[in-house]
N, C-alpha and C positions, 0 to 999 in steps of 0.2 A: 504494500500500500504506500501509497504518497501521503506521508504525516507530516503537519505543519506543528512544528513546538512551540507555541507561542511564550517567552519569556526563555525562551531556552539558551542563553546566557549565564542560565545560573546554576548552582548547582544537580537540584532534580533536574532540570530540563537537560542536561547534557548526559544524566544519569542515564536517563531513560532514551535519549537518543543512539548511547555507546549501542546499548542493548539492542534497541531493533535495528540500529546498522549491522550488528553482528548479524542476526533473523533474517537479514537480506531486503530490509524495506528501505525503502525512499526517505529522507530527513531532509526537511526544510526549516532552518532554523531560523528564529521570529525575532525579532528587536526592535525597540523605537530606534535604535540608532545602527545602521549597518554597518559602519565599522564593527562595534560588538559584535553583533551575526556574524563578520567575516572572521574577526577573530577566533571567536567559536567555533569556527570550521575547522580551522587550521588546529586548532587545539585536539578535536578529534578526530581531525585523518592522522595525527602523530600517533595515536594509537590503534593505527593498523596497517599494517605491511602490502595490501595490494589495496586496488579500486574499491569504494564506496559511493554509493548517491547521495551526497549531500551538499547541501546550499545555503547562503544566508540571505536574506529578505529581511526589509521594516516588517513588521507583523500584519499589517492591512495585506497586502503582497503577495506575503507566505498563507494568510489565511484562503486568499481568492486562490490559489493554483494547488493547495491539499486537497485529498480525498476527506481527511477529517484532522481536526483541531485538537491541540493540547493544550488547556492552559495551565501554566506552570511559574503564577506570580505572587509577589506578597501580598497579603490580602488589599491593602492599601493602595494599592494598584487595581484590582479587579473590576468592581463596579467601569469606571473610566476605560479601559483597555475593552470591556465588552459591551459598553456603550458606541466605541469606536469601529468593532468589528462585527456587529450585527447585521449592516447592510451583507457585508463577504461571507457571512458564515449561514445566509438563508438556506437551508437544504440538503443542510453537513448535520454532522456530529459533532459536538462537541465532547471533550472528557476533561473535566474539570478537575483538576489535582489542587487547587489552592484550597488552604485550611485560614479559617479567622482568626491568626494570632492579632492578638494586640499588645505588643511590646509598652514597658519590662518585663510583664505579667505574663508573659510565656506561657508559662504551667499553669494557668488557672484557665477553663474552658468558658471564650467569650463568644456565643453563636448570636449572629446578624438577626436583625429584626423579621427577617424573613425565613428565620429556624438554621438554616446554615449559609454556605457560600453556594453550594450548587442549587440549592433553592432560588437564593438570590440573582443569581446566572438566569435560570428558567422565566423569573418574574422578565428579565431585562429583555430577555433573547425575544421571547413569545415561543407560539407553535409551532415555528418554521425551524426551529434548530433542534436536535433532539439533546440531549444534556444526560452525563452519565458523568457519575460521581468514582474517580476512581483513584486508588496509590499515594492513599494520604498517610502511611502509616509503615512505607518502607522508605530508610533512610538513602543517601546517595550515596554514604559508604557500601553498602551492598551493591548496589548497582554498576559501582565502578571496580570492584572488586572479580578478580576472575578466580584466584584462590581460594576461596572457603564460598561453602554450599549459605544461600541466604534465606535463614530458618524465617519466613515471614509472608503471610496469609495476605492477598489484598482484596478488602471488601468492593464488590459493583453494584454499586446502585442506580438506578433511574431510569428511564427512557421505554422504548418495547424490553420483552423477555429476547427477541431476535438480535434487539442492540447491544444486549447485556452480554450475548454469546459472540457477537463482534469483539470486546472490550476483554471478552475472556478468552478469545485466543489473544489477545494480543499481552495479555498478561503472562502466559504461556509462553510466547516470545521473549517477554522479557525475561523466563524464567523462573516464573517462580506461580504459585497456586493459589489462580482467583475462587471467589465463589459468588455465589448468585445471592446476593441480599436483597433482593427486591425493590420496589419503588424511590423514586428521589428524595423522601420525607425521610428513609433513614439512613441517608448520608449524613443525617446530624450523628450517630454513633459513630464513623469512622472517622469524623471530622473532630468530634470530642476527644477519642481516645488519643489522636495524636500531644493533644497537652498533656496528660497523662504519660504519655510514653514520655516526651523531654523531661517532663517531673523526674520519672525514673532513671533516665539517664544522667542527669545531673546529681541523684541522689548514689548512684553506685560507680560514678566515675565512668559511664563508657558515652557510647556515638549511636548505636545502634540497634536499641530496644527495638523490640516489633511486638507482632500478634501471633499467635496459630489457631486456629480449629480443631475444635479434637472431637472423639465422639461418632465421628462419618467416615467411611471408607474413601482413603484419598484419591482413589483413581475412577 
């Protein structure tokens, strides 16, 4: 697929770009400022020895020429950034990875007036985009990591159950084991637990707390 990262500048967004480049997809990487984008390129073709498909675009750009959208910003950024790319994004997907931190307060779970961030996405977009809540809850340490297996579950929420199965292979590409959480109302739990997981990584000194599922046969 031809994926647009919008914010992919940053750390998740490059995380997750490493990974479906490896998968063999298309990466267009999103910036308000193209130098950033290009820079960013350059950053991950150094981490790989033959050809990749990857590009940088402003984010308006990257969003109109993907097959589907990631956005992957601080929250502070969101609202504005998807006010901006609405007109581009009519008839795509979107997969929202922004969580509502509110800085200092990191660790304490502050959800938007509209229950979470992918909610607030939906309010903005309308019906023409379809909005799936996904990868709030694995770190970029994993992601960029090719040496150790990454013990960590990512919840899908929102959109059809056909969107969700989109979203879950591509989770699957990234390598690691999505699951079907159903409708977009409860992407406030995966959106919540991420301040809880910094809590705890702060509290025992590491990077890279996650989640797991237990209880279901994993395959």
């Amino acid at each position: 697929m031809k994926i647009a990262i919008i914010g992919g500048t940053g750390k998740e967004g490059k995380g997750l770009a490493y990974r479906w480049l490896k998968a063999g997809h298309e990466i267009i990487i999103g910036s308000r400022s193209l130098e950033k984008a290009t820079a960013a390129v350059e950053d991950l073709r150094k981490l790989f020895s033959g050809d990749i498909k990857i590009s940088g675009m402003i984010n308006s750009e990257a969003a109109a020429q993907a097959e589907l959208a990631v956005l992957t910003v601080p929250y502070q950024a969101h609202k504005a950034i998807l006010e901006e790319l609405k007109p581009v994004l009519k008839g795509k997907l979107l997969i929202d990875v922004t969580v509502p931190l509110v800085p200092p307060k990191v660790t304490r779970v502050q959800l938007p007036a509209a229950g979470s961030a992918a909610l607030e996405a939906r309010e903005i977009l309308g019906d023409e985009v379809e909005v799936v809540s996904a990868f709030q809850n694995i770190s970029y340490e994993h992601l960029l990591d090719d040496e150790t297996e990454a013990i960590c579950d990512v919840l899908v929420t929102g959109g059809s159950k056909e969107t969700r199965k989109t979203v879950l292979d591509l989770v699957k590409d990234v390598g690691l084991k999505g699951w079907d959480a159903g409708p977009l109302e409860n992407s406030v739990v995966a959106e919540g637990l991420t301040s809880i997981l910094i809590h705890l990584n702060k509290q025992f000194g590491t990077s890279a707390a996650g989640i797991q599922i237990t209880g279901i046969p994993r395959d």
